[in-house]
N, C-alpha and C positions, 0 to 999 in steps of 0.2 A: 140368165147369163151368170150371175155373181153365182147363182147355187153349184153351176159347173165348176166355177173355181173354186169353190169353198169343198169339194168334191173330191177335185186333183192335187189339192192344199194337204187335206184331211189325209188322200188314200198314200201320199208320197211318204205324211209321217207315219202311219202306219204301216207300211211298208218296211222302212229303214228303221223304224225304232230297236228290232230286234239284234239288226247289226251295229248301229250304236251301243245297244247295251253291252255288247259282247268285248266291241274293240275299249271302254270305257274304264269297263268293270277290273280287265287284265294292269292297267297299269295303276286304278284306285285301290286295287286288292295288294298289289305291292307296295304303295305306298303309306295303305291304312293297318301294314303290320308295326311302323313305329309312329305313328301318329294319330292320334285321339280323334283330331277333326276330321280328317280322311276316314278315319271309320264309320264316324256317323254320317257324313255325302255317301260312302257306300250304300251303307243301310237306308241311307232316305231314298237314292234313287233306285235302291232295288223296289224299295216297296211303292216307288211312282209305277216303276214297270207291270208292278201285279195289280196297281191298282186305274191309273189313268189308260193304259194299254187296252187291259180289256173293256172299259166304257168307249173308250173313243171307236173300239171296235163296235159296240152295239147300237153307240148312235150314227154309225156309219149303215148300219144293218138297218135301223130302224129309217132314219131318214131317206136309203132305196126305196123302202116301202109307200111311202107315203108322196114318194116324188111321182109314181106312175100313176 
């Protein structure tokens, strides 16, 4: 039972992550043309996107496998 919700938890953020980054990015991108700190939240959360994104995909992929 917890696995199912750890499952619909997992597949929700993976899901939405890609439209978070988009509506996110739009108004950090405007913000981090006069602000130093804004630039660098851009650039960390782009590279959460390239990098947490596709693990949580794989242990989403891996973890199917192993659940049947």
């Amino acid at each position: 039972m917890a696995e199912m919700w750890m499952w619909r938890i997992s597949s929700v953020f993976i899901a939405a992550y890609p439209v978070l980054t988009i509506l996110l990015m739009i108004p950090l991108g405007a913000w981090a043309q006069d602000n130093d700190i804004a630039a660098a939240v851009l650039v960390s959360f782009m590279l959460f996107g390239f990098v947490v994104y596709p693990l949580c995909r794989l242990f989403l992929i891996i973890l199917s496998f192993t659940t049947l």
